[in-house]
N, C-alpha and C positions, 0 to 999 in steps of 0.2 A: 692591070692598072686601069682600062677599061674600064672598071666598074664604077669608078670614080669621075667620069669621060662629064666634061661638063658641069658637075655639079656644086654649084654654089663657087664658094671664092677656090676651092681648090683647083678645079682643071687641070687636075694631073692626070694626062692619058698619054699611051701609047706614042702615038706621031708626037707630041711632044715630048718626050726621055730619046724616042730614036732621035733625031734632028738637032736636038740642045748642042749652042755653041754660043762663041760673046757677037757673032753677027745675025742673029736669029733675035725675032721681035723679044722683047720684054714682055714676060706674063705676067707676071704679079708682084706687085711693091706694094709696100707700107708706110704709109710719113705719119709719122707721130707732130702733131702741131701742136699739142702743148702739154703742159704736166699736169694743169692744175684739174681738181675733180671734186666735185661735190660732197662723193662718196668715201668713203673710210675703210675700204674692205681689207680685214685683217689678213688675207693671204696676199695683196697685193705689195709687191718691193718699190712700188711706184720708180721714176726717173732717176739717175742720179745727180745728185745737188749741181755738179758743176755743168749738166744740161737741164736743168728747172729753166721754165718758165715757158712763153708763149713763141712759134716760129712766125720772126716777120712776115709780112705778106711777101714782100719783095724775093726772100727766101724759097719759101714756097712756091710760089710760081717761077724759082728758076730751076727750082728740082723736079716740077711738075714739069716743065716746057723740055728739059734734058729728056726726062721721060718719054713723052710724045713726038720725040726725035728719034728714039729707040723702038719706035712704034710697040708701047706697050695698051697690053692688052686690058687687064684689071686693076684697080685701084682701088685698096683700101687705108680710109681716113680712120686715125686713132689719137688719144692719148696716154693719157688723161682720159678725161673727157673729149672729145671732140667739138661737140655740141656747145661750148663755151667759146670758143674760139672764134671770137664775130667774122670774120673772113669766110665762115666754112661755104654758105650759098654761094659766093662769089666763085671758090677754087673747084667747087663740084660742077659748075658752068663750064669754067674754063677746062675743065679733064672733059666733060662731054664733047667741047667745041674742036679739043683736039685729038677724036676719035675714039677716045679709051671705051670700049665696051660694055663693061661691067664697072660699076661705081658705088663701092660698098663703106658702108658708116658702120662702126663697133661703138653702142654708146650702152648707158646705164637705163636706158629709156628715161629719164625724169625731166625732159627739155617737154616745151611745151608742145605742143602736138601741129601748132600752129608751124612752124618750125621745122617740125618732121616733114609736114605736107609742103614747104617751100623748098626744102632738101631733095624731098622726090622729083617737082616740076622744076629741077634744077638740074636733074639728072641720075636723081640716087635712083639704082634699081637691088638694093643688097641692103639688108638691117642686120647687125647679130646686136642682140640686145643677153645683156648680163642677166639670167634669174638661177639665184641660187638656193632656191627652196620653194614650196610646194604651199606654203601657209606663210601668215606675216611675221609672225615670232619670230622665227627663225630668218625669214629675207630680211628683217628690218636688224637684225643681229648681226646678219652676213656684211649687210652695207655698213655697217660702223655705228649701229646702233641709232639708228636715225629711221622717222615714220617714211618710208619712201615706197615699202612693196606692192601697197596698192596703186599706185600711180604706174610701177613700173607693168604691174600687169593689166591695166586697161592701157598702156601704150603698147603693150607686144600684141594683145586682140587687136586696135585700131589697124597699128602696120601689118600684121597677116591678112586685111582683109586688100589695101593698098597694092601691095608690092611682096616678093620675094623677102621671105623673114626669118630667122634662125632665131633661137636662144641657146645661149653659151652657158654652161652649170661647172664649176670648178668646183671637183670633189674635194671637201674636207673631212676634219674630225665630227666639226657643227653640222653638216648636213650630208654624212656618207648613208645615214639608216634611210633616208628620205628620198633614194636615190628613184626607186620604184612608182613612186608618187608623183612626185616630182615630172618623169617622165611622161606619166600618162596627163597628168595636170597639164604638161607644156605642151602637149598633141592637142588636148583639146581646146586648148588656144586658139587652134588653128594655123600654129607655124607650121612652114615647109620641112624643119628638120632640127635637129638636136644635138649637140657637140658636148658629149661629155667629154673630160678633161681634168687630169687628176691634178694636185698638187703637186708640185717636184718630190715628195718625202711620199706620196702616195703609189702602193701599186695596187689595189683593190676597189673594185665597185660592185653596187650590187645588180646584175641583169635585172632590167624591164622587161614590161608584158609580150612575149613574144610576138602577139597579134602587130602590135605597131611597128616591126621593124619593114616590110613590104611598103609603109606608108611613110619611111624617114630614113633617104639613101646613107647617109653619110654616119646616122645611128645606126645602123644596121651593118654596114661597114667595121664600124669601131668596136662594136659587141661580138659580129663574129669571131673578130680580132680575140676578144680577150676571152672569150668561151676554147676557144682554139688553144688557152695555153699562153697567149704572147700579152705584153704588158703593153698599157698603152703608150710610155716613154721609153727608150732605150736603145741603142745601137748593140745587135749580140757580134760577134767575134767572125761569124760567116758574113754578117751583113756589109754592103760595100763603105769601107774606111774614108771615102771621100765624098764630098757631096757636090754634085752636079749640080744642085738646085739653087747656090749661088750663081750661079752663069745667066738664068731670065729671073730671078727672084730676090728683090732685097728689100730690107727694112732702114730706114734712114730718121734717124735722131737727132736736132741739132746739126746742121747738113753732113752729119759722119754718117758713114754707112755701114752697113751691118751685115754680118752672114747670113743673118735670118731675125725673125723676131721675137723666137723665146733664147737668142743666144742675147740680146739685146735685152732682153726683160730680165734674164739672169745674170747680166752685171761683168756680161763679155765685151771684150776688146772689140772698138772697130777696125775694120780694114782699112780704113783711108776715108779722107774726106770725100765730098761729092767733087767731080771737074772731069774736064772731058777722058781720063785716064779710067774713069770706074768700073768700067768693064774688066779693061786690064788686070786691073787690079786684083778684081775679082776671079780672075781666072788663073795669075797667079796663087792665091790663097787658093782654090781650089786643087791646082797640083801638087802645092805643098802641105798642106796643114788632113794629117792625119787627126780624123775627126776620131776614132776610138781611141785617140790619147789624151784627148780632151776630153775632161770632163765635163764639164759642162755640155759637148753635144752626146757623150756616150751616155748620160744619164736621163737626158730630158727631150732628146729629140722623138719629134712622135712619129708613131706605127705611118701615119700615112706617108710623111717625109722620107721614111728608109724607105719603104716600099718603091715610090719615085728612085729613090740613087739606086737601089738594087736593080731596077727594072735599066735605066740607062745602062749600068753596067751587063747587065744578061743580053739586053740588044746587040753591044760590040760598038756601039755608035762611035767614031772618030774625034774625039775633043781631048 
């Protein structure tokens, strides 16, 4: 798991799977601040109705401040959109001021650039910016059929030259041929790395140029993966049935919290609201809830995530 030791929002290594319990720092959350999005992209389930709309400030900052009590480590801001949500310089301040590490923004890039750069001197050191094709026909298709993919790719050039940058490609039908392109297209951008990511209905993509995988850890990770035989969602029947990675890791919607955040984006139940009990909470749902009975995590959970619970499990770690 090593190989993954540091890089980008994941930080799933070694000393972290051995060590995991609910009094051990928080690594990584996700608060969703708000639904709404500019964008239209036809694979996305967006929110559901009865959590639409924007997280108060007050909110916010009492799930950040819990957070920073739990001495976590990384934080990343999503929606929706993000970048809509006027509060966001303020609570990217506030996660710096109280220690958070790493301070990562998921946006569509189409916020003004002005914006971005008040984000970073605010604390953002993390961008994964959404491009899902190689040409505008096809990006401007992806987002809901709206003129948006040149803007978004002279914002992924600007933040690669900035700050630490990713682009996010969620393989479809509309852009699975383009995948090869695409990739070499999003290197020369100049981002740090490439997160392919299938649809839930997808298990195929097409490998990129070998040359660039040396130059983009986390694509290079993920194509191994799938050259190797293995899909990039899926819990197989050997792999460990529980997931340790609620224990430092959660996703929080409408202050409910979540196992993770494609169990959240797939339209799963929270575990409990937020209040000083969430750990707990958490670590019962982890004893109990056989994740290969669910579907929703035995279908959609990715290569890296089982990789983490298999590894805590192989350790023997105590939790």
């Amino acid at each position: 798991m090593d190989q993954l030791k540091s890089i980008g929002f994941y930080t799933l290594e070694d000393k972290r799977a051995k060590n995991v319990n609910i009094q051990t720092p928080l690594w990584r959350c996700e608060l969703i601040l708000t639904s709404r999005c500019n964008f239209k992209c036809p694979y996305c389930r967006g929110i559901p109705k009865e959590d639409a709309g924007d997280l108060s400030w007050d909110s916010a900052k009492r799930i950040l401040d819990y957070w920073i009590g739990e001495r976590l480590q990384n934080i990343r801001f999503s929606g929706g959109e993000p970048t809509i949500w006027k509060h966001l310089p303020k609570l990217v301040d506030h996660a710096k001021r109280g220690g958070i590490k790493r301070i990562a923004v998921s946006t569509n890039g189409s916020a003004f650039m002005s914006l971005y750069q008040e984000l970073i001197d605010a604390g953002v050191n993390d961008f994964s910016v959404s491009l899902d094709s190689c040409c505008s026909t096809t990006g401007n298709q992806m987002a809901g059929n709206i003129s948006v993919w040149n803007k978004v790719v002279a914002t992924i050039k600007e933040l690669s030259e900035l700050t630490y940058t990713t682009v996010g490609t969620v393989i479809t039908d509309d852009n699975i041929n383009e995948i090869d392109r695409l990739v070499t297209f999003a290197s020369e951008l100049g981002v740090a790395d490439i997160r392919l990511i299938t649809a839930a209905q997808k298990s195929k993509i097409l490998p990129p140029v070998s040359s660039l995988l040396e130059k983009h850890p986390i694509l290079k990770y993920r194509l191994t993966n799938f050259r190797n035989g293995r899909s990039i969602r899926g819990i197989g029947k050997n792999d460990n049935h529980f997931c340790p990675l609620v224990l430092d890791d959660m996703a929080v919607l409408n202050n409910k919290h979540y196992p993770c955040i494609i169990y959240l984006r797939e339209q799963g139940k929270a575990i409990g609201k937020m209040s000083p009990n969430t750990r707990k909470e958490r670590y019962e749902w982890f004893k109990n809830h056989d994740c290969y009975k669910d579907p929703i995590c035995r279908n959609n959970c990715l290569d890296v995530c089982v990789d983490y619970n298999n590894r805590v499990r192989d350790l023997n770690t105590t939790i």
